[in-house]
N, C-alpha and C positions, 0 to 999 in steps of 0.2 A: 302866293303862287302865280307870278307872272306866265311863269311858263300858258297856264292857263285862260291867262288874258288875252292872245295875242297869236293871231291865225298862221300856221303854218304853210309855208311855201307847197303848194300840194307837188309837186317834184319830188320836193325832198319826203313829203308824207308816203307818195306811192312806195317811193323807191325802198323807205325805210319797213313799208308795210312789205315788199316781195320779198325783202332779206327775212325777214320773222313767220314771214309763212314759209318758208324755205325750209327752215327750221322746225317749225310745225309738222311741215310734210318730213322730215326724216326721222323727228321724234315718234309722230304718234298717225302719221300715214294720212291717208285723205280724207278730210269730213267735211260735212255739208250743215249750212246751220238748221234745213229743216229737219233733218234727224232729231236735233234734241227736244224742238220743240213738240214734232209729234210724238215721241218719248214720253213730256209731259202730257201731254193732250191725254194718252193711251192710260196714263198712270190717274190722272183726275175722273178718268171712263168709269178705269178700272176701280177706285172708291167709291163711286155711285151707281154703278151698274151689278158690281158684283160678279158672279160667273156668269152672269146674263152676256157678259164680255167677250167671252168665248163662241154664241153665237154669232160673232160678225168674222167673217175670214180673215180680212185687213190686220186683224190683231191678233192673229194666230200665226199664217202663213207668211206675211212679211215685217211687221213689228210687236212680237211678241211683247207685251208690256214689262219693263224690270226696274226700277229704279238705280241700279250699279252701270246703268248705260254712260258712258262717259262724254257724250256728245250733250249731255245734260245740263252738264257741269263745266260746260265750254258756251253754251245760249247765256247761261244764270253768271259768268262771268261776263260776255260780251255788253248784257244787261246793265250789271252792276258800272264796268267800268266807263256806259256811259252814263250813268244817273250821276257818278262821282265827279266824273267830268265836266258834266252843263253845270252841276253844283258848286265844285270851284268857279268855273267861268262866270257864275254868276249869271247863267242863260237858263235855268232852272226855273218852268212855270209852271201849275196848274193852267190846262185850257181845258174850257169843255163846251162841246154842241152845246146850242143855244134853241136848238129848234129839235124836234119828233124828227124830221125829215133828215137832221144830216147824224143823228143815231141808226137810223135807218141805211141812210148811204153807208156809213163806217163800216154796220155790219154785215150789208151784202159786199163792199170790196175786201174785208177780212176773210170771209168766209169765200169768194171766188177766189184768193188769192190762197186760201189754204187748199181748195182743190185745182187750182194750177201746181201748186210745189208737188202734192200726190201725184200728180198726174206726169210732170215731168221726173219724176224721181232727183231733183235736184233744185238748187234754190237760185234767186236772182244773182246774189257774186259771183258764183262759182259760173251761171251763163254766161257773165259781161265779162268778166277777168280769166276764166277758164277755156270753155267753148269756144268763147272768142278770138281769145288770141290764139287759139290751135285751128283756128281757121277751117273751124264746123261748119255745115249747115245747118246741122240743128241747132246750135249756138245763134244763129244770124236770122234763124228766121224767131227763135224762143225771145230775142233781142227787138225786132220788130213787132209782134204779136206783144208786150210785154210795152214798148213807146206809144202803141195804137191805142193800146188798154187804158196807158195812162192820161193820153190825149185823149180820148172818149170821155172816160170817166169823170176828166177834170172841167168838161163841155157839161155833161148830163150836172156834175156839182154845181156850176156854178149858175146851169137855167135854174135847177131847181131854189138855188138860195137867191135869185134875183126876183122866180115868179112867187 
């Protein structure tokens, strides 16, 4: 699989990527990748919580949990076809924290960054590539707030894996 060895001109990657979302947008309308995930998140609640489920509003009045959500089935592919992908390339590794602290760090930036996506109703592509090029403000500032984040966050990681 050369094709797989061997980095794409990203020009020709965007530009190939706007024509397939083009497409996307007339097949099957606008999606957002946090959808699917909260989908699952709601659907893993909902096997361990039960109809205890029902007392949280989140999962009633704005994502009812269902499994035939089709946003589902669009995460679990984007997934798939990158495992497939670094596995061809042969870029394919287990890595794992080495320390309590940067399990720690992963899962409070997981977990702020799942209640950023809530909180904005929409995920990072759709801000950079979307909001942006429509020449939002909410777009631009969701863009800066989101660079500060990761410039913080990459300062606090890398005191804490130094001290």
């Amino acid at each position: 699989m050369e094709f797989f060895r061997k980095t794409l001109d990203p020009v020709i990657a965007l530009a190939a990527i706007a024509v397939l979302d083009i497409f996307l947008f007339l097949i099957v309308g606008a999606w957002t990748v946090g959808g699917g995930e909260t989908m699952m998140t709601g659907l893993i609640a909902q096997f361990f919580l039960g109809d205890e489920l029902q007392r949280i509003p989140f999962w009633q009045l704005v994502f009812p949990p269902h499994a035939d959500y089709w946003k589902i089935y669009i995460s679990l592919g984007m997934f798939f076809g990158a495992f497939v992908g670094a596995v061809l390339s042969k870029e394919f590794y287990w890595r794992m924290p080495r320390r309590a602290s940067e399990w720690l760090l992963i899962t409070i930036g997981g977990l702020l960054m799942g209640i950023g996506i809530r909180l904005a109703f929409v995920c990072n592509v759709s801000t950079f590539f979307g909001m942006g090029s429509e020449m939002n403000l909410g777009g631009y500032l969701a863009i800066s707030g989101i660079l500060a984040g990761a410039w913080v966050g990459s300062l606090i990681y890398k005191k804490i894996l130094e001290g």
